[in-house]
C-alpha positions in Angstrom: 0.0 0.0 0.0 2.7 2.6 1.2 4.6 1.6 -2.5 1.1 2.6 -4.3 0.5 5.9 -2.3 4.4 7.1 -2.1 5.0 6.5 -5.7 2.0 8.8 -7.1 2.8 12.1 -6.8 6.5 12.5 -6.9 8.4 15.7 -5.2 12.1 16.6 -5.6 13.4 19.2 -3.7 17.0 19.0 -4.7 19.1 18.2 -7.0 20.6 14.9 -5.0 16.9 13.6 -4.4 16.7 14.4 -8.8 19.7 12.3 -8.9 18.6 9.2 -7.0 14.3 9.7 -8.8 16.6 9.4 -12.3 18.3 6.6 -11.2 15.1 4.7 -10.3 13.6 5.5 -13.4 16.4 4.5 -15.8 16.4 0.9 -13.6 12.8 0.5 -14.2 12.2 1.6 -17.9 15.0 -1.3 -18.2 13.2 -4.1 -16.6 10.1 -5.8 -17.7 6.7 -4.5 -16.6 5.9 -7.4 -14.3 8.9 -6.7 -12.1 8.2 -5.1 -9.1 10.4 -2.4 -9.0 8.5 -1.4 -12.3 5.9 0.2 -10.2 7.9 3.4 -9.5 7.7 4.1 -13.3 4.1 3.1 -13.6 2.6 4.9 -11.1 3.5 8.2 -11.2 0.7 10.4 -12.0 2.0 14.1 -10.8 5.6 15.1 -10.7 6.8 18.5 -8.3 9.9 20.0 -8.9 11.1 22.8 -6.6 14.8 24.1 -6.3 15.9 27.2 -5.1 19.0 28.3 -7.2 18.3 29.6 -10.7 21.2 27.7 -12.4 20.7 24.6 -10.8 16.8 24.9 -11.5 17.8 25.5 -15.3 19.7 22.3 -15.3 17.9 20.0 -13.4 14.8 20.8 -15.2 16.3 20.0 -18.5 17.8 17.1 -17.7 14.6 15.7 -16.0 12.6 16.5 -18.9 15.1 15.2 -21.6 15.2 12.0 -19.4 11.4 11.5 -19.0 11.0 11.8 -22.7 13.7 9.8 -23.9 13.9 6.7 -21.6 10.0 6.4 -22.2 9.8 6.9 -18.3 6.6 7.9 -16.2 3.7 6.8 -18.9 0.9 8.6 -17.2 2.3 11.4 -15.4 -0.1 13.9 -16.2 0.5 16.6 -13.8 3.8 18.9 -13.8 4.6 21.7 -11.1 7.6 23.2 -11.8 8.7 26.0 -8.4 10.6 28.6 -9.5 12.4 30.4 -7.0 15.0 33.6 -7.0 14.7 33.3 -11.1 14.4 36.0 -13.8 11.1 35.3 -15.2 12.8 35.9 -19.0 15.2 33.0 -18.8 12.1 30.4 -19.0 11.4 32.0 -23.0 15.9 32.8 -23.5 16.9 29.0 -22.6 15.9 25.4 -24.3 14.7 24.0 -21.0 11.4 22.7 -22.1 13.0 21.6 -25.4 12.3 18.2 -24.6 9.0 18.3 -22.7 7.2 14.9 -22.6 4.0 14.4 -24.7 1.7 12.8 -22.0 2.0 15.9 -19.5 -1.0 17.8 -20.2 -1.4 19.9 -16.8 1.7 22.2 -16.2 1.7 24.3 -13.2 4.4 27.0 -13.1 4.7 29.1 -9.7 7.2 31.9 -9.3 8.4 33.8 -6.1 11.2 36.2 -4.9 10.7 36.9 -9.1 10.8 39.9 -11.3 7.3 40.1 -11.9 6.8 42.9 -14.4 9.9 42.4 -15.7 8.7 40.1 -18.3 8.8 41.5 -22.1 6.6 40.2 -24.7 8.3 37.9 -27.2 9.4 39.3 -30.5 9.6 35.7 -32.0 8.2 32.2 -31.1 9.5 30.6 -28.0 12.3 28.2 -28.9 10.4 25.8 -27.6 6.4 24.3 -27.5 4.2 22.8 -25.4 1.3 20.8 -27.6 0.3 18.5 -25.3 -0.6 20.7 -22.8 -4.4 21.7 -22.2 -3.8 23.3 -19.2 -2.0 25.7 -17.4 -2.0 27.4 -14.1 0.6 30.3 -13.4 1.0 31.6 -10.2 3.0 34.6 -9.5 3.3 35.5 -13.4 2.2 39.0 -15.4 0.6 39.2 -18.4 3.7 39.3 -20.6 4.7 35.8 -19.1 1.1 34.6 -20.0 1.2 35.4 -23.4 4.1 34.2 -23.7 3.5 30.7 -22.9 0.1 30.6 -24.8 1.9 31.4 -27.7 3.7 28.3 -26.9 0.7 26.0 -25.9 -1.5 26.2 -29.1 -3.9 23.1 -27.5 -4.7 24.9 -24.6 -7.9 24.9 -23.0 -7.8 26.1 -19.5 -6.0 28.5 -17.7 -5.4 30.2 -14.6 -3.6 32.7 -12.9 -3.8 34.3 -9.3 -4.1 38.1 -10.8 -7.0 39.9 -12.3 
């Protein structure tokens, strides 16, 4: 039972717990699907990811996201909360971190704090990167440059929220 629950909605903190969740994952996309240890691959449904350094979040997040889509890993995660903390709201749209965002994640949450809100300019071209999978999106802690901004790169979406009027 504990296996079932603790495997379901997965939270990394840090980049040694990232570390250790990638190991798992490349162990069971290797084995066969009746294997036990299979279940922490299977199961996942919602994935957290919350660091506090802005280079290390840049990083991390892209090598999460290149791993989850190449390896085949977490087949019905759904759900993706990324934290950003003591970021510059513009690097999200100037770096390739979503480059290889998986195609079964159709929720993304995005939260910012201790951010440059306002300091957001609209793009002048089309993010380097898209999110078509996605159908929706909640941003907390955004403006409305950062919103348009990622609707221009989720052209599927269907509902989103914010937390200003």
């Amino acid at each position: 039972m504990f296996t079932l629950v603790a495997y379901r909605d997965i939270y990394i903190p840090c980049p040694s717990y990232l570390n250790y969740y990638l190991q798992i994952l490349r162990i069971d996309t290797s084995t066969r699907n009746d294997d036990p240890g299979h279940l922490s691959n299977v199961l996942c449904r919602s994935l957290t990811f919350a660091f506090e350094s802005q280079n290390t979040t840049r990083f991390c997040l892209s090598e999460l996201l290149h791993s989850v889509k190449i390896f085949g890993a977490l087949p019905h995660m759904r759900t993706l909360t990324i934290r950003y903390s003591n970021l510059t709201i513009d690097d999200i749209f100037d770096c390739y971190q979503y480059i290889d965002f998986p195609d079964q994640i159709e929720n993304l949450e995005v939260c910012f704090s201790k951010t440059c809100v306002g300091c957001v300019q609209p793009l002048r071209v089309n993010p380097p990167w898209h999110l078509p999978h996605v159908r929706r999106l909640f941003i907390k802690g955004g403006d409305e440059n950062l919103v348009a901004n990622y609707l221009e790169a989720c052209p599927r979406l269907q509902i989103l929220e914010t937390d200003f009027s």
